[in-house]
N, C-alpha and C positions, 0 to 999 in steps of 0.2 A: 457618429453617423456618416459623417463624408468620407472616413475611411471604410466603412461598410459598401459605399456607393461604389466607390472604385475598386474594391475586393469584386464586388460584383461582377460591372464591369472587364479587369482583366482578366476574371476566371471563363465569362465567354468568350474575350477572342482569345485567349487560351485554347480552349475546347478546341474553336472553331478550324484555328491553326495545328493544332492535335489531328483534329479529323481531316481535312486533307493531308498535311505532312503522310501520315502514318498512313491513310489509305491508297495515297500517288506510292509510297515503296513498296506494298503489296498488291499492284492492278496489274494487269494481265497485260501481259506486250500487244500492242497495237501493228507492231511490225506486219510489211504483209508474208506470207509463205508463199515462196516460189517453188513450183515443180519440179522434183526432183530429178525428174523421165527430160527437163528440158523441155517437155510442150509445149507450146503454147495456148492458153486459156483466156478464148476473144469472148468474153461473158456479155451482154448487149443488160443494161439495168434502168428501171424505170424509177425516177426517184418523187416523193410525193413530194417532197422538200423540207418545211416546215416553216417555223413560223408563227404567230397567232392564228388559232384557226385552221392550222397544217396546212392551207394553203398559199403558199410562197415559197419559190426558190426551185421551184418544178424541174425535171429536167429528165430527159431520154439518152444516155451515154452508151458508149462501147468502151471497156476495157481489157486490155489484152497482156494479162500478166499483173503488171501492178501502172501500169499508164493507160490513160484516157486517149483515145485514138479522135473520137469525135464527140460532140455536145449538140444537141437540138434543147432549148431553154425556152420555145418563147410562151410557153402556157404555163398556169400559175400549181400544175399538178399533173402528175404523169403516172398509171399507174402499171397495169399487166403490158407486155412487151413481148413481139416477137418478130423474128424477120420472117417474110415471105417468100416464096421461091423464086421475085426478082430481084432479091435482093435487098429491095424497100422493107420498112418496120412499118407494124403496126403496133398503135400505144392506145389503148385509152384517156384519155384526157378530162381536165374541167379549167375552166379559164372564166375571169371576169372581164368587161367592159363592153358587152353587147349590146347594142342597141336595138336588134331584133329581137322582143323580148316577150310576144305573144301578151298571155295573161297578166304578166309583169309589167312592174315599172321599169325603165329605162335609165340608165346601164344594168346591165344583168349576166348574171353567169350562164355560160350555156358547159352541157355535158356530151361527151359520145367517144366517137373515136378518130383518129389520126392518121395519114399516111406521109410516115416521112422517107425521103430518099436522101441516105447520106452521102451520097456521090455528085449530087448536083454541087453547078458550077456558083462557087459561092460561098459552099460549105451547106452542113443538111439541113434540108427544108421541108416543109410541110406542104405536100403537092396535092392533097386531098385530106377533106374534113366530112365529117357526117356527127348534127348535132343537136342540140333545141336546150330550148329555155327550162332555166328550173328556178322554184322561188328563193334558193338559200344553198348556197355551198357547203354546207353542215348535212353529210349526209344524204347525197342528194346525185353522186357520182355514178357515169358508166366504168366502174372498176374494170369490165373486162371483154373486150369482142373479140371472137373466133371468124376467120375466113374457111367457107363452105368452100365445096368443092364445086358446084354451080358458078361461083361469084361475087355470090351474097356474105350477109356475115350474121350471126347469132352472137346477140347481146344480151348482157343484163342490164337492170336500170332499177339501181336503189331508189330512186324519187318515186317511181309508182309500183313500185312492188313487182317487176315481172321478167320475161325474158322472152327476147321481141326477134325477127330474123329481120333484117333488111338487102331490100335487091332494088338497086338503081336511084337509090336517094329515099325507099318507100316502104316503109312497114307493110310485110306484107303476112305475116301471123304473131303471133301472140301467144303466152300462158304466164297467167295473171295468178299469183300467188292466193289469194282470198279464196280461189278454188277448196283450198286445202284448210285454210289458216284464219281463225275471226281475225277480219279487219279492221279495222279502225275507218272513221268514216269518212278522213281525208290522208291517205300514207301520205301527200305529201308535206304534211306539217308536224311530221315526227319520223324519230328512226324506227320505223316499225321489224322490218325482217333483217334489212343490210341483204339484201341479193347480193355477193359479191365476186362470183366468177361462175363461170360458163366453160366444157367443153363438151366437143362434139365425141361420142363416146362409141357411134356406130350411125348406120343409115335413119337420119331422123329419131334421133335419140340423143340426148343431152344430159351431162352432170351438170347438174347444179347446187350453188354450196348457201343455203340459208342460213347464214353467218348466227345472227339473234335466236333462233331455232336448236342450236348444236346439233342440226341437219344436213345430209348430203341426200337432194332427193334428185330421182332419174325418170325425165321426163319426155314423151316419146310424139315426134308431132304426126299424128294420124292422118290415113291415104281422107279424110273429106275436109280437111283441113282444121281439124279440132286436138286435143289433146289428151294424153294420160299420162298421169303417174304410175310409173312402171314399179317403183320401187322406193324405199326411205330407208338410207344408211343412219342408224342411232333411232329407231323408231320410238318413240315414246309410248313407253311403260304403263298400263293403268295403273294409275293412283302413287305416279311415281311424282316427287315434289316439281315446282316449278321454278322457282327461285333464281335460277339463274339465267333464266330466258324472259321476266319480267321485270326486272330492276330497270332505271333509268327509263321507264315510259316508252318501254319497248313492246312485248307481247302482252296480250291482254285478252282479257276472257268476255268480246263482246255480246258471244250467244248466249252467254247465261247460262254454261254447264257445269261451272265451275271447275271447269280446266282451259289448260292449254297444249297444243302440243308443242311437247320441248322435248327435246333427247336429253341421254343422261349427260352431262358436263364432266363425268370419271372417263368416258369414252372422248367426245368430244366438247369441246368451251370457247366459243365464240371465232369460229377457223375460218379458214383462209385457203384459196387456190389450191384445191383438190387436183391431183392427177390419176386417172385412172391409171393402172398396170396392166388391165387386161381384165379378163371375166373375173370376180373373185378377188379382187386385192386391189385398192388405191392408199395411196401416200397423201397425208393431209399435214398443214400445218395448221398446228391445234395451240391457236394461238394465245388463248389466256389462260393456257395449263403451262404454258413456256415449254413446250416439246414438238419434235415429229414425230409424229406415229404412222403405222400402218397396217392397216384393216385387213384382215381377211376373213369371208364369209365362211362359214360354220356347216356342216351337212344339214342341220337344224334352220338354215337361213337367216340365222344373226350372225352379228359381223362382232369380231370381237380384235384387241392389239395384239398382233404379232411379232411387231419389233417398233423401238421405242428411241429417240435420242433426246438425252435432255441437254448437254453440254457440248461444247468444240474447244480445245487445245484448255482445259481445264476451267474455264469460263461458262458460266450458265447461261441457255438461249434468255433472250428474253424478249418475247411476244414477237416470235418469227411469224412470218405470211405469206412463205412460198416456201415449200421444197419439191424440189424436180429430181427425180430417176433419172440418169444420166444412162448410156448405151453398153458403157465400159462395167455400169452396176456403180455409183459411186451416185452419191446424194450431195446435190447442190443446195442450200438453203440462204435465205433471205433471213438474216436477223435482225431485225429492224432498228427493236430499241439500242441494240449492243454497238447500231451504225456497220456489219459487218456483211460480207456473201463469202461464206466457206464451202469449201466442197471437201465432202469426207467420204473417207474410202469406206470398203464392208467390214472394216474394223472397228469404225468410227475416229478413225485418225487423219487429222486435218492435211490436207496436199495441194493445196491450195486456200490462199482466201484474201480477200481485199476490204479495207478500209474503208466507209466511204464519210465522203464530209457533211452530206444530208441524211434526212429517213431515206431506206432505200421502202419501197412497196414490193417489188418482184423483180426475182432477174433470169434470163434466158440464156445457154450457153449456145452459141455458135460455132461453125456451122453446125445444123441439126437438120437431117432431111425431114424434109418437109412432109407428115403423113396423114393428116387433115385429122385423124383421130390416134389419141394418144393408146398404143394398145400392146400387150408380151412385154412388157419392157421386164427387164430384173426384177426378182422379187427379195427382199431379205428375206431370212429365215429365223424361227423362233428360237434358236440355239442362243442360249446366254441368258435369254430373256425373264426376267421375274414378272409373272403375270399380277403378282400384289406389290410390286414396285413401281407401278406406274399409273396409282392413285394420283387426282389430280393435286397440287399443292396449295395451300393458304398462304394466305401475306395479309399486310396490313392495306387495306382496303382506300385508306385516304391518303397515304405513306407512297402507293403503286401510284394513285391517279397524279399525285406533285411530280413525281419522276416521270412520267410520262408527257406532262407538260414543261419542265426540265428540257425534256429531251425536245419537244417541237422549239419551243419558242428561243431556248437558246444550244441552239448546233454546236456550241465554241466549249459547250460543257462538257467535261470527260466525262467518258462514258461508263465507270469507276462507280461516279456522283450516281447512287444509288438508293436503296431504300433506307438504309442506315447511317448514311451520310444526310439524308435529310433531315431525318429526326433528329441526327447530330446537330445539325444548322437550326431546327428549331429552337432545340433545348437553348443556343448557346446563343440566339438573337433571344428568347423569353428573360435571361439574364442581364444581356446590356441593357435591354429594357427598362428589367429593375432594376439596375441602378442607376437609370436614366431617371424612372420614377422615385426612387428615394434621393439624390440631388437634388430635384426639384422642389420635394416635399424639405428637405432641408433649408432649399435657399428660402420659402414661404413661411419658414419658423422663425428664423433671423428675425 
């Protein structure tokens, strides 16, 4: 029996040393790719960081090439990013230790947005805040504010569900998701929608991306200061399932109609910082199907894929949350999990792309004239495209969620260490185990 224990035993760190060995000589180069053309590519990137609880390690950088030029660090998470026409960055933010904490107890996190100047003397600073108390960092963040062309700035705000404008430190309109969507009777003690970016898409008109939803709805603030929804990208289907927009105590059927509205998750699944192109066509990263996609509206008025990326330099995205149309026509994307920001040409051949050592959330390429609404930009074209190849994909459902915690809580892990490496690590720590537990039972027999 005691050589059984230790057969045990060595046969999992066997495994264990199996499964990395053999998966480090097959992982994808990490190296960064430098431009071939000699450009320079000054990428400006907003990192969430990670952590327990993803927030720790925050940070707002500029990269140009494959070196960090500057670092703004002092908030505990950073998220959408872009410079301004003086120069200064605007970041969304969330940070703990406030002690203005409203309804709260004291210390408290507060959410909103940032303005940092990375030229002040000193190195970059945060010269300007707009922000307020929330009861839980979990879900609870301004992922993303747009500067108006007035001044002001249009926000979302996962803690209440909405998407607010502000001018001179003061909410000064509102559109409150519940319009549309049964609420829940407090969004702020659950992830109810994830509002999680906003842009300005024309005069008094807004994209907005209802992450929980697999929605992109367009929403218009009207001359007596109220609002409409103009429009919903992925509209939900009568009688079409819902499943993927109520897991985790998210959407919920409070009217009692026994639905919800959810888009179909083959289209979109739980996405991230939509870019309009223009009338008829936005770029989303569609982020729990591990692809970008790009929509264009139909004579018929649905919006269907036009062009699809699942992979960069032979590596599978995994749970990207930004791709940006760049001017040249070349698609910048944010890969989160993978820790990468590649930019691929209309090939989909990588020509740039950087490393990074935290989550990145989103990143901005600079300079980019400043045009207060994202609009004509390049469009792909459906040539290539298999419109039945870009079904959204299955995984292992409790396998994804360890990897994704993997991935926050320890940054030092390659990025390799994946879904099949976990379940390797399991099998192969349930074996030292047992023969941890038949040793034991041995030395109790004695």
């Amino acid at each position: 029996m005691r050589t059984r224990a230790v057969e045990l035993v060595l046969a999992g760190v066997l495994l264990f040393g199996l499964t990395v060995a053999g998966s480090a000589l097959v992982a994808p180069d990490r190296s960064p790719t430098t431009p071939a053309d000699g450009a320079e590519r000054a990428t400006l990137v907003g990192s969430q960081g990670g952590g327990p609880g993803w927030h720790q390690y925050g940070s707002v950088y500029l990269v140009n090439n494959s070196e960090v030029e500057w670092r703004e660090d002092s908030a505990d998470s950073y998220f959408d990013v872009q410079r301004l026409p003086d120069g200064n960055v605007l970041a969304g933010f969330m940070d703990s230790g406030y002690e203005e904490c409203g309804p709260y107890e004291s210390p408290c996190a507060h959410t909103g947005f940032r303005i940092i100047d990375p030229d002040a003397d000193g190195g970059p600073t945060v010269v300007e805040e707009y922000g307020f108390p929330v009861r839980t960092e979990t879900n609870s963040e301004i992922h993303d504010a747009e500067p108006l062309p007035n001044g002001g700035f249009a926000m979302t705000d996962m803690d209440h569900e909405r998407i607010l404008v502000v001018e001179d430190g003061e909410v000064v309109w509102t559109w409150n998701a519940s319009t549309i969507y049964d609420a829940p009777a407090d969004p702020t003690r659950t992830d109810w929608l994830h509002i999680n970016d906003i842009d300005r898409i024309g005069e008094d008109r807004f994209l907005v991306s209802v992450r929980n939803a697999n929605q992109l709805v367009i929403v218009e603030r009207t001359d007596d200061g109220g609002s409409e929804v103009v429009e919903i990208i992925n509209a939900d289907e009568e009688g079409s399932p819902d499943d993927s927009c109520t897991g985790n105590g998210q959407l919920r059927d409070t009217d009692g109609d026994g639905d919800v509205r959810c888009g179909d998750p083959t289209i979109l699944d739980h996405q991230h910082n939509p870019q309009w192109l223009g009338d008829g066509a936005v770029l989303v990263a569609d982020s729990d199907n591990d692809r970008v996609v790009e929509l264009h509206r139909t004579e018929s008025g649905e919006w269907d894929i036009a062009w699809v990326v699942r992979s960069a330099d032979g590596q599978s995205l995994r749970w990207p949350r930004d791709a940006d149309r760049l001017e040249n026509g070349h698609t910048l994307i944010t890969d989160t999990l993978n820790k990468r920001i590649v930019e691929l040409d209309e090939n989909g051949t990588v020509v740039w792309s950087y490393a990074t050592e935290r989550i990145p959330y989103e990143a901005d390429r600079v300079p980019r004239e400043f045009q207060g609404t994202e609009a004509d930009l390049p469009r792909a074209t459906s040539d290539g495209v298999d419109p039945g190849s870009v079904e959204a994909e299955s995984g292992v459902p409790v396998l994804s969620a360890l990897v994704v915690g993997v991935r926050a809580v320890a940054p030092w892990a390659p990025v390799w260490f994946a879904e099949t490496q976990v379940g390797l690590t399991l099998v192969s720590l349930a074996l030292v185990l047992a023969g941890g537990v038949v040793a034991v039972r041995n030395r109790l027999s004695i």
